[in-house]
C-alpha positions, 0 to 999 in steps of 0.5 A: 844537566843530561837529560837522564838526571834524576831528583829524588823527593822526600815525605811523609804521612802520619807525622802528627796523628796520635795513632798508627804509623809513620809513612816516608816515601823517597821518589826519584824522577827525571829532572823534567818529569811533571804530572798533573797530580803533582801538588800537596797530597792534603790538598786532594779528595780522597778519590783524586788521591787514588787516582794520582797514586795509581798513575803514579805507581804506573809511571814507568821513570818514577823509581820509589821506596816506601818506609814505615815507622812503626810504634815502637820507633815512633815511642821509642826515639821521639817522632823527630828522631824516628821521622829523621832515622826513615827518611835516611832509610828510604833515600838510601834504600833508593839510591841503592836500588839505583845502583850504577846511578849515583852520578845521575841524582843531582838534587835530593829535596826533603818537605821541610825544615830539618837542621844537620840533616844529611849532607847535599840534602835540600830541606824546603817548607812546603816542598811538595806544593813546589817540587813535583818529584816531592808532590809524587812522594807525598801522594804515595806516603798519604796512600800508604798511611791511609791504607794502614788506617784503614787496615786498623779501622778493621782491627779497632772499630770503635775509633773511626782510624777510616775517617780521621787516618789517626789524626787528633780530631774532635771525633778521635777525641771523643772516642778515646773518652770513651774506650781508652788507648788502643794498641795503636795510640802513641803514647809517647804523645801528649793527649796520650801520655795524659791518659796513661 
């Protein structure tokens, strides 16, 4: 490998919340490239994950594309299907903003198990606690799904979206007991679908 070869990473954010969006990030670095903050976004307080975003997106070598999956998607194909159509939009949307680099990608790595992907893909369990180019991918997807959480703690207040980002917690549960859906539940999710 020259020097000037690249990986790209593949994640998410917001796959298993009953609520908002769906956040893929492809980020594609130098093969060398490391950071300290390259590990699980989960696994970082909330003010080291800001921290890591913002040096990251200050990163010059890192080159990125963000996908939302919205709602409708999300209801409309299933969350594997919609998860699946995302990831092909965000390392497409890469691979052409790097036009003229093809030659230079020479791994592209997705966190993990996905049968009959994409050809030449690599899906790894827990790759964003091994590979640094899919930690950095992580890290943006949660930041960005955060960010919207927060935008839709703005919209609905009543659900704590700013606290538990849209997850199935005891808190989220309670308030969907007392308010009912909101715009932004899934509904196509079980804990929904029995509301409904």
């Amino acid at each position: 490998m020259s020097a000037e070869d690249y990986i790209i990473g593949v994640d998410e954010a917001g796959r298993g919340a009953w609520a908002g969006d769906l956040v893929v990030c492809a980020v594609a670095v130098p093969v060398s490239w490391t950071s300290v903050f390259a590990k699980d976004s989960k696994k970082l307080p909330e003010k080291v994950l800001e921290e890591a975003h913002d040096a990251l997106v200050r990163d010059e070598r890192i080159h990125r594309s963000i996908e939302i999956c919205d709602l409708h998607d999300i209801d409309l194909y299933g969350i594997q299907n919609a998860h699946i159509r995302a990831m092909r939009r965000a390392i497409g949307l890469i691979i052409s903003n790097m036009a003229g680099w093809p030659d230079k990608i020479s791994r592209i790595c997705v966190d993990g198990l996905w049968p009959s992907f994409l050809p030449g893909v690599e899906c790894i369990p827990q790759a964003d606690e091994s590979i640094p180019a899919v930690s950095a991918a992580s890290i943006l997807a949660k930041h960005n799904q955060s960010a919207l959480m927060r935008v839709a703690h703005k919209q609905y207040c009543g659900y704590g979206f700013d606290k538990h980002k849209g997850y199935g917690t005891a808190e989220h549960r309670r308030t969907l007991h007392k308010h009912g859906l909101c715009p932004l539940h899934r509904v196509s999710f079980k804990p929904m679908c029995n509301m409904l």
